[in-house]
Every structure is written in C-alpha cells, then in structure tokens.
C-alpha positions as CSV (number, residue, x, y, z in Angstrom):
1,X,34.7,84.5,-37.2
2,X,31.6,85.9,-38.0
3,X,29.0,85.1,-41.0
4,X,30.3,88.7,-42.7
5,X,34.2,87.5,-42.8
6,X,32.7,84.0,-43.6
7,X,31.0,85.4,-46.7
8,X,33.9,87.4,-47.7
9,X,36.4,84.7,-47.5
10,X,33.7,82.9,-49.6
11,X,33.5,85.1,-52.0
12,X,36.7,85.7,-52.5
13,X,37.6,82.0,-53.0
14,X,35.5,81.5,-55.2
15,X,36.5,85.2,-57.0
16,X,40.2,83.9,-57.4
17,X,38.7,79.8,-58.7
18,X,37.2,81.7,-61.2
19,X,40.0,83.7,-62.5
20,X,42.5,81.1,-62.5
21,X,39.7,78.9,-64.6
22,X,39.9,82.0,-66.7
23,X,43.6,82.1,-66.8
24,X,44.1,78.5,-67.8
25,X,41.3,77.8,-69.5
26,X,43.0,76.7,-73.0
27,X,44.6,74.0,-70.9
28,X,41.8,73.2,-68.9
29,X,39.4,72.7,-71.6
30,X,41.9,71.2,-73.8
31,X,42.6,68.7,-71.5
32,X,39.3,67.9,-70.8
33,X,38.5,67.5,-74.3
34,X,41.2,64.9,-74.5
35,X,39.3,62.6,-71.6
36,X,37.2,61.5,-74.6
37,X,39.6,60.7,-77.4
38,X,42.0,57.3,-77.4
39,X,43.9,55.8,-80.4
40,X,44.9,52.3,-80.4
41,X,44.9,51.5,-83.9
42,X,47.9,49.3,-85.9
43,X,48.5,47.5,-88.7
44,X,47.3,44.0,-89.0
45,X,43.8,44.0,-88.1
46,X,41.0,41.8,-90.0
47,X,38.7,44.9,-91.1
48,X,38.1,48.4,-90.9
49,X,34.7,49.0,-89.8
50,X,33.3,52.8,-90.4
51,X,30.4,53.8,-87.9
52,X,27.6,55.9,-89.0
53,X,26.9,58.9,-88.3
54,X,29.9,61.1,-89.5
55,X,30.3,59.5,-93.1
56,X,32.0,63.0,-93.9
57,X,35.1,62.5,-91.9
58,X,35.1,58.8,-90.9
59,X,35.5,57.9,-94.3
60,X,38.1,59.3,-95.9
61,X,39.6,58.7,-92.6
62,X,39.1,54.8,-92.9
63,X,40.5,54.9,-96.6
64,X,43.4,56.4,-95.2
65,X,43.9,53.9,-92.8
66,X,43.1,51.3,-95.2
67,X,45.8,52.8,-98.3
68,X,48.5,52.4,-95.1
69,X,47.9,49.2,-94.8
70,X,46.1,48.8,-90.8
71,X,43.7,46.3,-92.5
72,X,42.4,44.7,-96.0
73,X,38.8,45.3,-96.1
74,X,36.5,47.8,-95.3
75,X,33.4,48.4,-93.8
76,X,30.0,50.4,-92.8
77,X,27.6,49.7,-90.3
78,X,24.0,49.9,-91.4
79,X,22.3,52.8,-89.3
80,X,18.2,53.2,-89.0
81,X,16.3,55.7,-91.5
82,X,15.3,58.9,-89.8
83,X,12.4,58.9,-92.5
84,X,11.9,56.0,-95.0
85,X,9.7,58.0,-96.9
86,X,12.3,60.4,-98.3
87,X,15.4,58.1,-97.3
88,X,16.4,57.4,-100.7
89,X,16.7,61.0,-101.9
90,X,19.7,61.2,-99.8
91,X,22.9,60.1,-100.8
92,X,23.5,57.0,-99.1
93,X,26.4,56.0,-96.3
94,X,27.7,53.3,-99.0
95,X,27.0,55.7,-102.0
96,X,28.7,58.1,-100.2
97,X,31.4,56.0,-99.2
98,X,32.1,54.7,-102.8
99,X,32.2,58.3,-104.2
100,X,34.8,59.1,-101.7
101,X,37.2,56.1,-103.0
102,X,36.5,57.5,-106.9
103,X,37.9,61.2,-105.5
104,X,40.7,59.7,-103.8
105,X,41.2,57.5,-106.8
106,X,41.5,54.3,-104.2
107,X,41.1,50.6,-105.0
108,X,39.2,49.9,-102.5
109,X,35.8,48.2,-102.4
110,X,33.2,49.0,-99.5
111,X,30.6,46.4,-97.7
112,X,27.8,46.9,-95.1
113,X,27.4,44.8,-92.0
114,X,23.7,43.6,-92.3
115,X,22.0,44.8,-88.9
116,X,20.0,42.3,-86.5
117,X,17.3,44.5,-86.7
118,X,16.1,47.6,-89.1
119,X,19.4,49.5,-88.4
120,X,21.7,50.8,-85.8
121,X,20.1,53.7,-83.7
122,X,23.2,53.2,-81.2
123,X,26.7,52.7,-81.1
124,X,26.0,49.7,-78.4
125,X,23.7,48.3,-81.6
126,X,26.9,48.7,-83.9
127,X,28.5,46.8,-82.0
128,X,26.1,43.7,-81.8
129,X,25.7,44.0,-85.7
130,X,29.6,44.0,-86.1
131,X,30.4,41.2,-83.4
132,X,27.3,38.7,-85.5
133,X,29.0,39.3,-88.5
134,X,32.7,39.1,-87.6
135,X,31.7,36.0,-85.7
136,X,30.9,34.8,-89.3
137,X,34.0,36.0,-90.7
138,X,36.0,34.2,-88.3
139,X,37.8,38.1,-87.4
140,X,40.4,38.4,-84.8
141,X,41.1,42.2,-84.3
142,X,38.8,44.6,-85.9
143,X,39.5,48.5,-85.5
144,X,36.5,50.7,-85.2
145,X,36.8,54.4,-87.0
146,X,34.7,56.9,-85.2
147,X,35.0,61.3,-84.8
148,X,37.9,61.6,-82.1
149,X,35.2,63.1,-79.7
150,X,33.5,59.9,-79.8
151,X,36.3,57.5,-79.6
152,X,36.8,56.4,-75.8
153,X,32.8,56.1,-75.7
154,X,32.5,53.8,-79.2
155,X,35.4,51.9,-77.7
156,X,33.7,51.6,-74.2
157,X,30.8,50.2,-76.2
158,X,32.2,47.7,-78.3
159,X,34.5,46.1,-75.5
160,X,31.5,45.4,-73.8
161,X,29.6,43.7,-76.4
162,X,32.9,41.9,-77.6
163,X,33.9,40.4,-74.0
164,X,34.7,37.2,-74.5
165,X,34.1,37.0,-77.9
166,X,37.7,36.4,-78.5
167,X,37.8,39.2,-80.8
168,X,39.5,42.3,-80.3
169,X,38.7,46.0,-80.9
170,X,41.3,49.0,-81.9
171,X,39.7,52.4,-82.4
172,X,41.0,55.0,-84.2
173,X,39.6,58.5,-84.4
174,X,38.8,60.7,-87.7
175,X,39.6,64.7,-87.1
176,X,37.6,67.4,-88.9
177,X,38.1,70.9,-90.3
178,X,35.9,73.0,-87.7
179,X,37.2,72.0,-84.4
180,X,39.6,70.1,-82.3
181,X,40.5,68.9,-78.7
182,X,42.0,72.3,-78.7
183,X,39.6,74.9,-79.7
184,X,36.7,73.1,-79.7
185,X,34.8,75.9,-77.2
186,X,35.0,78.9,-80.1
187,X,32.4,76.7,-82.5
188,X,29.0,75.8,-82.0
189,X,29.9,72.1,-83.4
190,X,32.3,71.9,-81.3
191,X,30.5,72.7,-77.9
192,X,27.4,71.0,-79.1
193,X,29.5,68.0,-79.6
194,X,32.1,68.1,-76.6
195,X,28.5,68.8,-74.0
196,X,26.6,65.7,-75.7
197,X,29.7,63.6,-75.2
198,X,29.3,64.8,-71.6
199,X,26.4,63.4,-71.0
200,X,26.8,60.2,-73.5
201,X,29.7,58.9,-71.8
202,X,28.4,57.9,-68.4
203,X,25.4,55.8,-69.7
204,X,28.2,53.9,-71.6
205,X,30.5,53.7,-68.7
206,X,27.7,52.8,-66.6
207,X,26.1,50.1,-68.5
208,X,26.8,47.2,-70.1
209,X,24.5,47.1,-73.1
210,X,22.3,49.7,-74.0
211,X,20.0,51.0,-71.0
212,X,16.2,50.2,-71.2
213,X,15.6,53.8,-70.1
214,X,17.2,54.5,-73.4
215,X,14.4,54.0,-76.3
216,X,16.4,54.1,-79.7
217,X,13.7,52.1,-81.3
C-alpha cells in the first residue's frame, strides 16, 4: 500500500473517531464526568465534617444531611487566608455557615477543626487536621461533604491519611445550580472545574500525602 492510501485510510479513521465523538458526546462526557463523583454516605456516622472551599453549596448540603439524621454534629475545616490583611472583611466559612442554619431555621450548631498549622491550603492538609482532632474525639466513621466534582479525589485523600487510623471515611457530594455531571461542558464553571479535576486527581492517586513538588505553603 503506498504512503498516499496510507494517509487516506489515516485520515479517514480519524475523520469517522471524530464524528462519532461528536455523535455521542453527551454520553461521553457525561460519563467521564462521573469518574470523579462517589457517594458513600449513611446514617450513623460520628460527625459531619464540611471542607472549605465551596461554603456556598457544601453547606446547606451538610445541614441537609445533618436534619436527616447521617450524623449529630457538624463541622468546618479551617482553611489558610489568601490575604490576612483584608481577611476579616469577608464573611467567614463559620459566619457563613451559621447564617445558613438561621435561613433554614435549623438547630444546629457549627465547630471548626483547629488546623496543625496556619490553615488548610489542601485537601490532603484537611485531612491531617480532621484525623488529630477526631483522634481526640474518639470518632469512628466520619463523612466528609465536598462539590460532587471533587468527591472521589477528597475521598482518595482522606483514606490515605486515615489508613490505619481505625477510623473510617464516607463522602458525600453537594450539587450546585450551574452545572452537573451532565452538562457541565456548556458553562465556564463547569469546564474550568471538570479540566482542574483532571489534572488534581492523579497527584492524589499517585501520592500518598501531599507531593513536595506541591508548595501550598
């Protein structure tokens, strides 16, 4: 055959890839979507623990879970100031958190897991803030409340930190109002989201604890 048919057949291969990714790209992309979401969250558990960074949907979603019953206290990690300077002017994770439970007219009172250090910058140092402190508490089974895009990686994260600490992690994942696993390619939060998780999710795979190469400090 020579390089001309080669080409050709090349071409057109690659020509027909293209518009059956086209075709079924809904499912495609829905389904990849869905690599990075897991829900193993039931009743019973010691604590609810928020993580920071999405205080506008993990925490209603954690009160939710909370008014059903999964677990009788409630938590919220303590993440690092992106400016101390100016810090305070901004509503808060916990003030935040406790003007959500007067809008959903809750009983429910909120506390914050003290970090190790000056504040989370990762969900690996979540985890090591959350494992001290439940070791305190003497907790069993904590679930973790995350965005559903982030769900398999926090998880990932936390059972690493927690092996053999004899305490054991659920996750359960909050959904918002602009996108989901299937749509999330028609919004910019969406994509922006869905590509960072792409590249996220191998370092947490990968490693163990949080990779030197990784300077969150």
């Amino acid at each position: 055959m020579s390089w001309r048919k080669k080409a050709l057949w090349a071409v057109s291969f690659l020509f027909l890839v293209f518009v059956l990714a086209w075709f079924f790209r809904k499912p495609l992309l829905t389904g990849y979507a869905r690599l990075f979401g897991v829900h193993t969250a039931t009743k019973g558990a010691n604590a609810l623990v928020c993580l920071s960074g999405g205080k506008i949907t993990r925490v209603p979603e954690t009160l939710r879970l909370w008014n059903q019953g999964y677990a009788p206290s409630i938590y919220l990690t303590n993440e690092k100031k992106g400016n101390k300077e100016f810090s305070k002017l901004e509503t808060g994770n916990l003030g935040f958190a406790r003007e959500v439970v007067r809008k959903m007219e809750l009983n429910a009172t909120w506390e914050t897991i003290p970090s190790l250090g000056d504040g989370a910058t990762s969900t690996f140092d979540e985890a090591e803030d959350v494992l001290a402190y439940g070791k305190e508490k003497g907790w069993k089974r904590i679930i973790i409340v995350t965005d559903e895009f982030h769900t398999r990686r926090a998880r990932y994260a936390f059972e690493k930190i927690f092996d053999d600490s004899g305490i054991e992690v659920e996750v359960a994942g909050a959904s918002n109002e602009v996108f989901s696993d299937d749509d999330w390619w028609q919004s910019d939060r969406g994509i922006s989201s869905y590509v960072l998780e792409t590249i996220k999710f191998p370092v947490y795979l990968l490693w163990d604890q949080e990779p030197t190469v990784v300077r969150n400090n």
